[in-house]
Structures are given as structure tokens and as C-alpha cells.
SEDOFI-678882 format. One record per atom (N, C-alpha, C): residue in one letter; atom name; z negated, x negated, y. Coordinates in nm, 3 decimals. Example, Ala and Ser with C-alpha at 12.3 -4.5 7.8 and 13.67 -1.06 7.14 Angstrom:
<rs>
{r A N {-0.780 -1.319 -0.569}};
{r A CA {-0.780 -1.230 -0.450}};
{r A C {-0.780 -1.320 -0.330}};
{r S N {-0.708 -1.285 -0.225}};
{r S CA {-0.714 -1.367 -0.106}};
{r S C {-0.787 -1.290 0.003}};
</rs>
This chain:
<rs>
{r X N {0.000 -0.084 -0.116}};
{r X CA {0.000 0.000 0.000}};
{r X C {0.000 -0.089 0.124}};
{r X N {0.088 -0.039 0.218}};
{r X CA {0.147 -0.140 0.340}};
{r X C {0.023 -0.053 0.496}};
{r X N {-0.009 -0.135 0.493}};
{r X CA {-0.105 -0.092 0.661}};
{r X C {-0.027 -0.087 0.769}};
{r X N {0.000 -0.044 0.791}};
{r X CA {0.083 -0.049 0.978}};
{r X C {-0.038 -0.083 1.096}};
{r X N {-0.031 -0.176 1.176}};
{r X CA {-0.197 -0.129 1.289}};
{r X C {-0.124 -0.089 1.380}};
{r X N {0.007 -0.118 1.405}};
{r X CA {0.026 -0.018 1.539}};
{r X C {0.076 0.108 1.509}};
{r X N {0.009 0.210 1.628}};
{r X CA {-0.004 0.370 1.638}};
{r X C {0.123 0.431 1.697}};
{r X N {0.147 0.553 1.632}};
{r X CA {0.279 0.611 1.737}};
{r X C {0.218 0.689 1.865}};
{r X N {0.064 0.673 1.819}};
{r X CA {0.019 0.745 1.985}};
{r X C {-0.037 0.611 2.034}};
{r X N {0.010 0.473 1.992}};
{r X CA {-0.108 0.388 2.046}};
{r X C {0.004 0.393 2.256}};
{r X N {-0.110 0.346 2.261}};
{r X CA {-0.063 0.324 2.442}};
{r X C {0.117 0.223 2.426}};
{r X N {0.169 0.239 2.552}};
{r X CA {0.305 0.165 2.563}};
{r X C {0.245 -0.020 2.612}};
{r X N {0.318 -0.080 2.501}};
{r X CA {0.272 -0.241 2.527}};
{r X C {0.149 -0.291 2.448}};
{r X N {0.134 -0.173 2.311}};
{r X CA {0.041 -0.220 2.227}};
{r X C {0.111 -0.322 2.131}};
{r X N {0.055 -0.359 2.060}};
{r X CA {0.112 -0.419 1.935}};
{r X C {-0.001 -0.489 1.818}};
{r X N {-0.023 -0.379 1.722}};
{r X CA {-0.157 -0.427 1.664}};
{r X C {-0.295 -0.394 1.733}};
{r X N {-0.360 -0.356 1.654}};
{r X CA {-0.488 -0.377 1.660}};
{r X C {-0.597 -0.458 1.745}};
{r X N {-0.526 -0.581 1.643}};
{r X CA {-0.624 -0.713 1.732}};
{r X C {-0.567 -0.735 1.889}};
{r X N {-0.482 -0.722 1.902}};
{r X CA {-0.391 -0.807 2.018}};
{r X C {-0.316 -0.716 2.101}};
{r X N {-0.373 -0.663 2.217}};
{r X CA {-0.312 -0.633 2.311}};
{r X C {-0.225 -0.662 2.447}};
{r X N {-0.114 -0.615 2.406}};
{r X CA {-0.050 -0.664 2.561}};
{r X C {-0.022 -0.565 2.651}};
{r X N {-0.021 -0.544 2.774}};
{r X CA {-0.018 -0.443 2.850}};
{r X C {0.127 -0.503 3.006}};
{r X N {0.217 -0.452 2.985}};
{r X CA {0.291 -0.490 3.055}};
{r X C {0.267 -0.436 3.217}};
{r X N {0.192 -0.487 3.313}};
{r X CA {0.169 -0.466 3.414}};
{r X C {0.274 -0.506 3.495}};
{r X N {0.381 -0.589 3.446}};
{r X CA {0.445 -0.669 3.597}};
{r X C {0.477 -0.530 3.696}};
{r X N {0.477 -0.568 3.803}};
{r X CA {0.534 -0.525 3.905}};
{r X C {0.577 -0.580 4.022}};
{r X N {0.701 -0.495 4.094}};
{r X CA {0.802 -0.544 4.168}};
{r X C {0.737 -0.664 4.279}};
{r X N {0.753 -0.794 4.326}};
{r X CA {0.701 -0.811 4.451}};
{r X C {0.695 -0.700 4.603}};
{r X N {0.630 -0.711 4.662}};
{r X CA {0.702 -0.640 4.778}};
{r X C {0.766 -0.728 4.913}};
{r X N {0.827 -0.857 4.867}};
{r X CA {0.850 -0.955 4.983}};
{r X C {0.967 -0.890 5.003}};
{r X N {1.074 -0.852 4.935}};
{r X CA {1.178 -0.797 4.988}};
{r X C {1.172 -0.664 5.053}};
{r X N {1.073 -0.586 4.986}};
{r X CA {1.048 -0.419 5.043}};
{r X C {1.025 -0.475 5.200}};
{r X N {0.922 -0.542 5.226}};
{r X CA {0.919 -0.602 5.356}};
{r X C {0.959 -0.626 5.435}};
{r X N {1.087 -0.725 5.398}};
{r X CA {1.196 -0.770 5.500}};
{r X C {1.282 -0.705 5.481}};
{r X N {1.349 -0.608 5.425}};
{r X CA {1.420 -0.466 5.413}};
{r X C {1.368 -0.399 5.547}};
{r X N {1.240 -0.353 5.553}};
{r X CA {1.144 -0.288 5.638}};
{r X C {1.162 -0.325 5.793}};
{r X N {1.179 -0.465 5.790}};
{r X CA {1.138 -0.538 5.930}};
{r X C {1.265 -0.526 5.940}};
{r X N {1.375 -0.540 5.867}};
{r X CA {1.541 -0.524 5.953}};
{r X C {1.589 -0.365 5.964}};
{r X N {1.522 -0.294 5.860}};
{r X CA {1.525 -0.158 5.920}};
{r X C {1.500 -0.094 6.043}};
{r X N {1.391 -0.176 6.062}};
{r X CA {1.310 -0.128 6.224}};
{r X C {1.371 -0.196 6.325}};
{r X N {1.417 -0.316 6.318}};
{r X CA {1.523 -0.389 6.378}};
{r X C {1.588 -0.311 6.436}};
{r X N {1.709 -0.275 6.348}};
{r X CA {1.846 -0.185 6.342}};
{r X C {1.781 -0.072 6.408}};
{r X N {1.686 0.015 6.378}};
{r X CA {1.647 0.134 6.463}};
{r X C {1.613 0.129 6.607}};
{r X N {1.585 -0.005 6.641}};
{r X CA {1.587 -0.046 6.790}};
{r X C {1.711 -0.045 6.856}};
{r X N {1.821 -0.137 6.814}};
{r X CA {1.942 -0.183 6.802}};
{r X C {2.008 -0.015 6.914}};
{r X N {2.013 0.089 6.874}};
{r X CA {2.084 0.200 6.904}};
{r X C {2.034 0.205 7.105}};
{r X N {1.903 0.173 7.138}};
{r X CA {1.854 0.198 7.254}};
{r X C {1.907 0.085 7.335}};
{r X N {1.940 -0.038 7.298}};
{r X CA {2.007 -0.143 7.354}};
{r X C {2.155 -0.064 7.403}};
{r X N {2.175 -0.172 7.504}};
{r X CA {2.322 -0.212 7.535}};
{r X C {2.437 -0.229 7.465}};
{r X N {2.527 -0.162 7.385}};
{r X CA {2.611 -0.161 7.291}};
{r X C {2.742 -0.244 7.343}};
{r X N {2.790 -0.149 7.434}};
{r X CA {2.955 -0.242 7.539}};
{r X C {2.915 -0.180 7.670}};
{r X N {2.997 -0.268 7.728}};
{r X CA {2.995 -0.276 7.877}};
{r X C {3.182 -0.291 7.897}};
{r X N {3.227 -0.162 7.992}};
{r X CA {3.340 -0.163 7.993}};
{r X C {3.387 -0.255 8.113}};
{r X N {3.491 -0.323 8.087}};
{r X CA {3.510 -0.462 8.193}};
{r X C {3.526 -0.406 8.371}};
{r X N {3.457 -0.509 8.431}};
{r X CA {3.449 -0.469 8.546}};
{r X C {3.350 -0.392 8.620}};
{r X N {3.278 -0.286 8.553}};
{r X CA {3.238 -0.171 8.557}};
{r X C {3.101 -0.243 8.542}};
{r X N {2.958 -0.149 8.592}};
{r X CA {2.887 -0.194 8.560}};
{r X C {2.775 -0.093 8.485}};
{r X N {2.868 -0.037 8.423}};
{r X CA {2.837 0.132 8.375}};
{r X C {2.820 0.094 8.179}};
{r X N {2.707 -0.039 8.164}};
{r X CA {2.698 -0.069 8.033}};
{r X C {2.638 0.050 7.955}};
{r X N {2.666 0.106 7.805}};
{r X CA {2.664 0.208 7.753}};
{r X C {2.575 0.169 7.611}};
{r X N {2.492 0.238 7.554}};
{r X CA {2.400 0.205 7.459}};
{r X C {2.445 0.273 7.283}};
{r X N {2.391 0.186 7.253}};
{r X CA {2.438 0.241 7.098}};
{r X C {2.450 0.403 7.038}};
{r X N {2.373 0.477 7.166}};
{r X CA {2.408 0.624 7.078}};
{r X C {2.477 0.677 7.176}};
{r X N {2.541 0.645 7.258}};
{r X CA {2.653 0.669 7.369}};
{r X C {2.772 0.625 7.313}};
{r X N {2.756 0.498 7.260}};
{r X CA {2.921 0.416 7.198}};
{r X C {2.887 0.491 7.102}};
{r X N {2.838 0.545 7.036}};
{r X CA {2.933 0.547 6.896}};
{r X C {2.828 0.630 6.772}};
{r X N {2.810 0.754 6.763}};
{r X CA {2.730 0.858 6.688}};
{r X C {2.699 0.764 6.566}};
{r X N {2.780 0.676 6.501}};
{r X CA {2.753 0.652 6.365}};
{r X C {2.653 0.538 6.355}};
{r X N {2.614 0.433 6.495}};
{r X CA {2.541 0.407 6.466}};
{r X C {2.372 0.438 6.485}};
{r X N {2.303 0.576 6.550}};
{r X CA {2.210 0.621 6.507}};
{r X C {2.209 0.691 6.365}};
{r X N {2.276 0.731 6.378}};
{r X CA {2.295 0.805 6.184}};
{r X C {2.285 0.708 6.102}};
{r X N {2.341 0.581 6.128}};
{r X CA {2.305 0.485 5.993}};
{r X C {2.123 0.444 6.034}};
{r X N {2.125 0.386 6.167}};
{r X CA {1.990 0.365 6.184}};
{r X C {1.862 0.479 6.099}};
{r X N {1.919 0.604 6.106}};
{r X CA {1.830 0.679 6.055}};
{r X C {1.799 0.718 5.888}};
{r X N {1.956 0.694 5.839}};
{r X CA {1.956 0.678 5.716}};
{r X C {1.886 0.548 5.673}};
{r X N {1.883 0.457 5.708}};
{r X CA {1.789 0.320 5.701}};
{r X C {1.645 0.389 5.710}};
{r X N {1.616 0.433 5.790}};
{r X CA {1.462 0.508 5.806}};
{r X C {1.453 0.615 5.666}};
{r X N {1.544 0.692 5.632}};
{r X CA {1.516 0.777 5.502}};
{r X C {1.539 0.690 5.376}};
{r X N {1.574 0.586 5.338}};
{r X CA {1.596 0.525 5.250}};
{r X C {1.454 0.415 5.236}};
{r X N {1.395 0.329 5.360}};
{r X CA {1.278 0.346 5.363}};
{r X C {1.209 0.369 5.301}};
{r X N {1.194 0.479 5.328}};
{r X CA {1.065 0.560 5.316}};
{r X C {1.049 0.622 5.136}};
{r X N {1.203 0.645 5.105}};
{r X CA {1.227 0.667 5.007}};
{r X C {1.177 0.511 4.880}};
{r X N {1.193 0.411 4.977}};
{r X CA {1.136 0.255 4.881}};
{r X C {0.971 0.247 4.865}};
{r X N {0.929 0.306 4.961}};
{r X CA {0.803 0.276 4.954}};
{r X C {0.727 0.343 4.895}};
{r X N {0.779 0.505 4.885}};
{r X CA {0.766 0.603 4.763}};
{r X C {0.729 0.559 4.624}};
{r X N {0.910 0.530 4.589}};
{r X CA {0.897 0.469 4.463}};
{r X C {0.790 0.352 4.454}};
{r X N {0.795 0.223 4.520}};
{r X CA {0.724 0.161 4.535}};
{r X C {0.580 0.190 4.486}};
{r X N {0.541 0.306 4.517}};
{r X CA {0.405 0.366 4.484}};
{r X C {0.365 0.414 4.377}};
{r X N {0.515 0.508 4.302}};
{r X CA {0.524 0.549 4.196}};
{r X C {0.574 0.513 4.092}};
{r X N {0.657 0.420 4.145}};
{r X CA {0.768 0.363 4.006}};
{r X C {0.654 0.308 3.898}};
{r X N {0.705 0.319 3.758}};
{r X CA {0.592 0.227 3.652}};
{r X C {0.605 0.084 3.688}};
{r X N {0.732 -0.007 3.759}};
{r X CA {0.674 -0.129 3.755}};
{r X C {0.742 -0.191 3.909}};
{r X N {0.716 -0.068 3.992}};
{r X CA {0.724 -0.110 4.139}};
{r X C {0.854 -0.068 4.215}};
{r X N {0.916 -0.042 4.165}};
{r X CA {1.093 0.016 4.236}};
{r X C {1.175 0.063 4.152}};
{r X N {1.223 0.158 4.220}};
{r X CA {1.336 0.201 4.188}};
{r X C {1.456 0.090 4.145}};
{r X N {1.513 0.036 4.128}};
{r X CA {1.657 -0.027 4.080}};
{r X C {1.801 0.036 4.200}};
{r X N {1.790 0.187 4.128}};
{r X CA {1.932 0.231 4.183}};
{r X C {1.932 0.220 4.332}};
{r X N {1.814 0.316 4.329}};
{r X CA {1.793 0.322 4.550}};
{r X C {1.768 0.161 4.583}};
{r X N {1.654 0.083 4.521}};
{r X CA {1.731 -0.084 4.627}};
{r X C {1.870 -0.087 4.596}};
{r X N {1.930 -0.057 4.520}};
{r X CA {2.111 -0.145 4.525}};
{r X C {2.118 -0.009 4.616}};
{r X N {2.130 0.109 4.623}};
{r X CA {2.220 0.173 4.761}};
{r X C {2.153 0.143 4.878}};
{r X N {2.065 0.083 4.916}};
{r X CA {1.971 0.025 5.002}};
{r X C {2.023 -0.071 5.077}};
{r X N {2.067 -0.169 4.966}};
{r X CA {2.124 -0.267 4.967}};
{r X C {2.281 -0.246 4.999}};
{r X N {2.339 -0.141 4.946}};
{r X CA {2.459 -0.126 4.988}};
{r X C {2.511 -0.079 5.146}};
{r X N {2.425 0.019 5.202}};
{r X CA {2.453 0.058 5.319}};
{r X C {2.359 -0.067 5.417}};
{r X N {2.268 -0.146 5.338}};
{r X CA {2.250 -0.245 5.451}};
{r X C {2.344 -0.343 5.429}};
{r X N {2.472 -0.382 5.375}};
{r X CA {2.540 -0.417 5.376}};
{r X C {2.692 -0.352 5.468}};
{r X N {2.698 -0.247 5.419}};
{r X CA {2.804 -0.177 5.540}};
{r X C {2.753 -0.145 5.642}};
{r X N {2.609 -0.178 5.686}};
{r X CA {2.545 -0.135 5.811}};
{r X C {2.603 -0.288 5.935}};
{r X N {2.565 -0.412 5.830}};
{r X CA {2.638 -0.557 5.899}};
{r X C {2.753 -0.556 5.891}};
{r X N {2.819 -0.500 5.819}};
{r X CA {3.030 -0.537 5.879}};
{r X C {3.010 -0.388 5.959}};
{r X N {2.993 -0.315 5.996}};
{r X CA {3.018 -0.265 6.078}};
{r X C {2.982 -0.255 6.202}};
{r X N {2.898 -0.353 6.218}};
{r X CA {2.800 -0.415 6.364}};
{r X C {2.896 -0.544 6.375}};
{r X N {2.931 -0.610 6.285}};
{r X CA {3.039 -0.735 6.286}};
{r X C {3.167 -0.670 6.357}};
{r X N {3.168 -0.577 6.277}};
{r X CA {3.344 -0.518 6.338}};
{r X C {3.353 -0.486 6.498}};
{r X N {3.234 -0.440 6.482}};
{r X CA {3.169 -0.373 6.692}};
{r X C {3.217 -0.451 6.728}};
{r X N {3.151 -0.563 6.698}};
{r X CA {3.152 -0.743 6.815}};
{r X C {3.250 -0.763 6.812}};
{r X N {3.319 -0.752 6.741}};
{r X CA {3.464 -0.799 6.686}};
{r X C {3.587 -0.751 6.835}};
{r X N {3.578 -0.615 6.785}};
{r X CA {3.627 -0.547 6.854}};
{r X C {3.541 -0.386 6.865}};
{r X N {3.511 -0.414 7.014}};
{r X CA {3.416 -0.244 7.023}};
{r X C {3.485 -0.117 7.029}};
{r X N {3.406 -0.044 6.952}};
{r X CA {3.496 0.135 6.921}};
{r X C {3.422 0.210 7.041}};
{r X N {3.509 0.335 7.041}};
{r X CA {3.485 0.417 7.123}};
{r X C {3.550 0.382 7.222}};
{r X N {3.638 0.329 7.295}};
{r X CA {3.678 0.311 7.409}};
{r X C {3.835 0.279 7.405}};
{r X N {3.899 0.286 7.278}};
{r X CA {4.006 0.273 7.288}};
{r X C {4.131 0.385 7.305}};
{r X N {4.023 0.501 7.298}};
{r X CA {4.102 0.662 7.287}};
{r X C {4.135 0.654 7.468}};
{r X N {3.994 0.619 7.557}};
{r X CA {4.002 0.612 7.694}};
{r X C {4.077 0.520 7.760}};
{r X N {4.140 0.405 7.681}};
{r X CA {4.164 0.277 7.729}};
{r X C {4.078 0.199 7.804}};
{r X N {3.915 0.213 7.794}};
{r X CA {3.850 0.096 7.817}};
{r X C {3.877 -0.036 7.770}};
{r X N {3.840 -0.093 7.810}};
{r X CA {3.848 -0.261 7.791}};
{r X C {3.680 -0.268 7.772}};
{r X N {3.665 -0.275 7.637}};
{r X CA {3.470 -0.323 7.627}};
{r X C {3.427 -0.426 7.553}};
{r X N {3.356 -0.486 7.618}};
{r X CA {3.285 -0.586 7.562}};
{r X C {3.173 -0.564 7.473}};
{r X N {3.125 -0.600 7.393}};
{r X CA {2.998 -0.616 7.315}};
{r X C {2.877 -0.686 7.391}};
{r X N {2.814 -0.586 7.411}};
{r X CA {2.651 -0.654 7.455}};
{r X C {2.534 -0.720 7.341}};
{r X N {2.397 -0.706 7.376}};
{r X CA {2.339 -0.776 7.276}};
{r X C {2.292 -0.640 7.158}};
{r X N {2.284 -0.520 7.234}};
{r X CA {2.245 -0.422 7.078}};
{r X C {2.330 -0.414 7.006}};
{r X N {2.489 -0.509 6.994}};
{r X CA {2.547 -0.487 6.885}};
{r X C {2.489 -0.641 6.812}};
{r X N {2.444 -0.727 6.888}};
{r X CA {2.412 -0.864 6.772}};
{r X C {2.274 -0.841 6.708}};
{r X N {2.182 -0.731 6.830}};
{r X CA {2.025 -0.719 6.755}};
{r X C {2.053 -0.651 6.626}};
{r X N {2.179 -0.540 6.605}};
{r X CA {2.192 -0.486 6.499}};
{r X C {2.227 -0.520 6.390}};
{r X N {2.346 -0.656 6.412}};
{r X CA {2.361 -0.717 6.321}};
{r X C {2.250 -0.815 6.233}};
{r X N {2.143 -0.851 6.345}};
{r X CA {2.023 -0.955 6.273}};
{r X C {1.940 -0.804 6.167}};
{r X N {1.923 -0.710 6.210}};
{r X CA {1.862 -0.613 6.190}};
{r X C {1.906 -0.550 6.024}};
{r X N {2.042 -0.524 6.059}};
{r X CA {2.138 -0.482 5.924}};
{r X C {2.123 -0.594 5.836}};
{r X N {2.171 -0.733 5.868}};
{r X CA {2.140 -0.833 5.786}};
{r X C {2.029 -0.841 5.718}};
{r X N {1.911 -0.840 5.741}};
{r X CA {1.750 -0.856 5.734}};
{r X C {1.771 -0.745 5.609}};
{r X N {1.798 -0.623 5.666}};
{r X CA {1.748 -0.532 5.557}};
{r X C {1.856 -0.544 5.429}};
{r X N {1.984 -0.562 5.451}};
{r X CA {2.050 -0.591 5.346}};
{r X C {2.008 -0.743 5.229}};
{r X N {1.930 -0.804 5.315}};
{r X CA {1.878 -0.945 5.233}};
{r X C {1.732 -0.858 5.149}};
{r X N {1.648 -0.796 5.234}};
{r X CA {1.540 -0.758 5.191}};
{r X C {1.594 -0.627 5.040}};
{r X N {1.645 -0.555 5.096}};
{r X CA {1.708 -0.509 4.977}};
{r X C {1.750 -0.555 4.860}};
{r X N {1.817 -0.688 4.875}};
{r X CA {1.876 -0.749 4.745}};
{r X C {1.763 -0.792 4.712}};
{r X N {1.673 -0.902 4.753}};
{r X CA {1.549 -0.934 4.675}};
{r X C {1.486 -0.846 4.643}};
{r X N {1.454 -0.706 4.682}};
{r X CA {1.374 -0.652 4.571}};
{r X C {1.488 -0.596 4.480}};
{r X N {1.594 -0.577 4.454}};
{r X CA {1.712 -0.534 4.315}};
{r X C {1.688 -0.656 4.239}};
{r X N {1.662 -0.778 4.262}};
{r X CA {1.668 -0.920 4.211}};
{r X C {1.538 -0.906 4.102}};
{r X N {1.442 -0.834 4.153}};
{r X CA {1.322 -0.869 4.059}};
{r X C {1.301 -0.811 3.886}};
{r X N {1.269 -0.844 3.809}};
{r X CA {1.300 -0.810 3.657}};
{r X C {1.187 -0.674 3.666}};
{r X N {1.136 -0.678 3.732}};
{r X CA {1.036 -0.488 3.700}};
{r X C {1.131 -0.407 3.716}};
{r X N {1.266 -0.402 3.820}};
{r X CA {1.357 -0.312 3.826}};
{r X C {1.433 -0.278 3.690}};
{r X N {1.368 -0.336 3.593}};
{r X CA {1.480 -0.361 3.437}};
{r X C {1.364 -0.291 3.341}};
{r X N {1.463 -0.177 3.283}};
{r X CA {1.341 -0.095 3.170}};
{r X C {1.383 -0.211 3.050}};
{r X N {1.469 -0.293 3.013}};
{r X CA {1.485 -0.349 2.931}};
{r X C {1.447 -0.516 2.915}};
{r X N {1.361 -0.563 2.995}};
{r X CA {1.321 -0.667 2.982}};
{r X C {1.203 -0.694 2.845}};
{r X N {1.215 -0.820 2.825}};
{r X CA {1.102 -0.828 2.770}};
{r X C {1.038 -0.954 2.827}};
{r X N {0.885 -0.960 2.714}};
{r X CA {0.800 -1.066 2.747}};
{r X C {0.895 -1.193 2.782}};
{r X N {0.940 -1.232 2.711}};
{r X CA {1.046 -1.368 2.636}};
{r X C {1.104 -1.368 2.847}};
{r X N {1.173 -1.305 2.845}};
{r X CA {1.254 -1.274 2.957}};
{r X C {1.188 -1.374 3.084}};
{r X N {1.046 -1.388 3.075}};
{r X CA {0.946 -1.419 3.202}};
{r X C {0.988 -1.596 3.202}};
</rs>
């Protein structure tokens, strides 16, 4: 007659009797962080100086140039909030999917603050001539930040139901 010691009701991360392991890891939060701090960044970014049409001294602010960038700023604020959630609840600290779309729109949040500088929207229907001020570069440090903070927390192995011990 064969003994089994581990239980089908024993707890998750038993193994045996004698010897327990309990898989606690969880996510760092250095990236939730700096996700956080370029989020709040970027949510500043919209009250700044966006372009200044040449000549003129009639400089125009990020939710004057251009609706899409408070809407992303704010979607940055619901996505947030949505990390720190999970963060609270997840079994080993984050979500996975929401940091990578986290990560994704703080990534299209910087080429599209790049593209501003590049060349500024909104003014070409009027034939302005506009320059880029500094709330399109605070946005870009801002977008950047959170798109870096994002990837480091997708980077961490708690985001993986399939890791194991060995893995560490």
C-alpha cells in the first residue's frame, strides 16, 4: 500500500507533509512607481504650453491643441488606478495583461508627444505655423517614465501563473 502525503485539499504550494513551500513571491512595485510618477507627469503636461503659433503671442495649452491629449492623460489616470487595484489583489502582485496595455498606450502616449514636436497638430486645417513649446517635451519625459515603469513591472516573473521554484 502506497501513502500519498500530499492532500487534494492540502493548501496551493504544499508538497508533503514534512516540507512546506508556500509561494509568496510578489510583483516589485519599482515599476508600479515609476509608471505612477510619469503618469502624473503626463497629467500635468496638458496645462502647459503645447504650440505657440509663429509670431503671435497667443501660446495655446495641451487641451486647446489637441482633445486627444487630455483623454490619453486621463486614460493614464484610469489605468493607474486600475494597477494599483490589482496590485492589491492580484495573488502575486499584478495583473500581466493590464501592465502590457499600460505599457502599450504609454508607449503610443511617447510617439505621439514625439510626433507633436515633430510637427504640431491642430493648426494645419487653419494654416498656422506652430511651434512646440515645453508641455509637449514635459509629456514626452512623462509618457516615457510611465511606459518604462510599465514594462518593469510586465518584466517581473509574479506576472507568470506558470513559473516555477527552479525559474528564481
Amino acid at each position: 500500500m502506497t501513502t500519498n502525503n500530499s492532500s487534494s485539499t492540502a493548501p496551493r504550494g504544499t508538497r508533503g507533509a514534512d516540507r512546506v513551500e508556500v509561494d509568496d513571491r510578489r510583483a516589485g512595485k519599482a515599476g508600479l512607481a515609476v509608471a505612477g510618477l510619469g503618469i502624473v507627469v503626463f497629467n500635468v503636461s496638458p496645462f502647459m504650453n503645447w504650440v505657440d503659433p509663429s509670431g503671435d503671442a497667443d501660446p495655446r495649452t495641451g487641451y486647446a491643441a489637441d482633445s486627444l491629449v487630455p483623454f490619453i492623460a486621463y486614460l493614464g489616470l484610469g489605468l493607474l488606478l486600475a494597477m494599483i487595484y490589482a496590485a492589491s489583489r492580484a495573488r502575486r502582485g499584478q495583473h500581466r495583461g493590464l501592465t502590457l496595455v499600460s505599457m502599450a498606450v504609454g508607449l503610443a502616449a511617447t510617439v505621439q508627444c514625439i510626433a507633436f514636436a515633430l510637427q504640431p497638430m491642430g493648426g494645419l486645417e487653419r494654416g498656422d505655423d506652430l511651434s512646440a513649446q515645453i508641455g509637449v517635451y514635459v509629456g514626452i519625459i512623462g509618457a516615457a517614465l510611465w511606459a518604462l515603469g510599465s514594462g518593469l513591472l510586465a518584466k517581473e516573473v509574479e506576472g507568470d501563473d506558470g513559473h516555477s521554484r527552479s525559474d528564481r
